[in-house]
N, C-alpha and C positions, 0 to 999 in steps of 0.2 A: 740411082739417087734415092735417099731414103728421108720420106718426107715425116714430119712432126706429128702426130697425130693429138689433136685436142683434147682433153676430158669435154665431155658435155657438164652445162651448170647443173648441177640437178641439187633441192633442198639438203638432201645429206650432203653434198660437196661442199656445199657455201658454209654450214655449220659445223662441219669441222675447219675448216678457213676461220670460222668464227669463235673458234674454241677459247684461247687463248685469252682474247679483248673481251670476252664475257664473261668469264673466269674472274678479271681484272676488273671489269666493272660490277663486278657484283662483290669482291671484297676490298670493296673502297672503306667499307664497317670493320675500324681496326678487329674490333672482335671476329668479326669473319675472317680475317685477315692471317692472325694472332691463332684461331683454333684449325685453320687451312695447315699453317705451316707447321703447326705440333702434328696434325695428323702426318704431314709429309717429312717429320722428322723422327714420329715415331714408327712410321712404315719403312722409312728405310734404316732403323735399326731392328724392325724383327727380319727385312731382307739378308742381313749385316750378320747376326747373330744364326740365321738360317743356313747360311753359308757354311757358316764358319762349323757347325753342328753335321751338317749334311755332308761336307768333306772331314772332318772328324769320322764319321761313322763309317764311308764307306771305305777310305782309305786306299782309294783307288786311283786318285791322282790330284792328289795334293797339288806337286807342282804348275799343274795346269790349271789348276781351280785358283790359286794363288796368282799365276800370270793374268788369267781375266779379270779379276778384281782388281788389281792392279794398274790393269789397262783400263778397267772405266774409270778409276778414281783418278787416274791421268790424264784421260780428254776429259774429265771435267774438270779439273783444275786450269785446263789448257782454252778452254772454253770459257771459263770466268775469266781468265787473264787477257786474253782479247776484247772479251766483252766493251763497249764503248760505255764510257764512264758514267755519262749524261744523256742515257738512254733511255726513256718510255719504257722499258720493257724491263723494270726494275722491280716488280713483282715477278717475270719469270727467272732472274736471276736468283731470287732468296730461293724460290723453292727449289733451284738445281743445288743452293749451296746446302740447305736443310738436307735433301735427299743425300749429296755427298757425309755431311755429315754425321745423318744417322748410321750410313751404312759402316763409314771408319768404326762411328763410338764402336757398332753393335760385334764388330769382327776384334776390336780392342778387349773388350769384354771377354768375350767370346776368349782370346787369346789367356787375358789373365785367370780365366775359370783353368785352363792347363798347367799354369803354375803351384 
């Protein structure tokens, strides 16, 4: 029989438990709000563009570098789509949609610089 084994509480444990609601309660200031999610939309277009440059260069497996990015921008679409509409948790939604979005722009980009 294999029994559960608990975390202990310890201050670092409860604070990342608390990540999220303090995150959210600190940019309640649309501007904190507003400049959270450009950073999180310009971070994941140099992720996007990083990609897209770093499989460019090596040329060693496009196809597989192509199927993972694929794959995240899939569970996160798949992720928003479940998401409950009328949810509290509507500031971690924007920034999964900002992070998805940068990453498209930045591999979009990325794509038209080959043209």
């Amino acid at each position: 029989m294999h029994m559960a084994i608990k975390l202990q509480s310890t201050g670092l444990n409860k604070n990342i438990g608390q990540l999220l609601t303090r995150l959210e309660t600190w940019a309640k200031n649309p501007w904190r709000r507003f400049s959270l999610l450009l950073i999180v939309l310009l971070s994941g277009f140099l992720i996007g563009s990083s990609i897209g440059m770093l499989n460019g260069v090596l040329a060693l497996m496009d196809p597989v570098g192509a199927f993972f990015v694929v794959l995240i921008l899939e569970i996160m679409v798949r992720l928003r789509r479940y998401w409950p509409k009328y949810s509290k948790e509507i500031f971690t939604r924007q920034i999964m949609d900002m992070a998805r979005i940068g990453l498209l722009y930045g591999l979009l980009l990325d794509g038209f610089k080959l043209l």
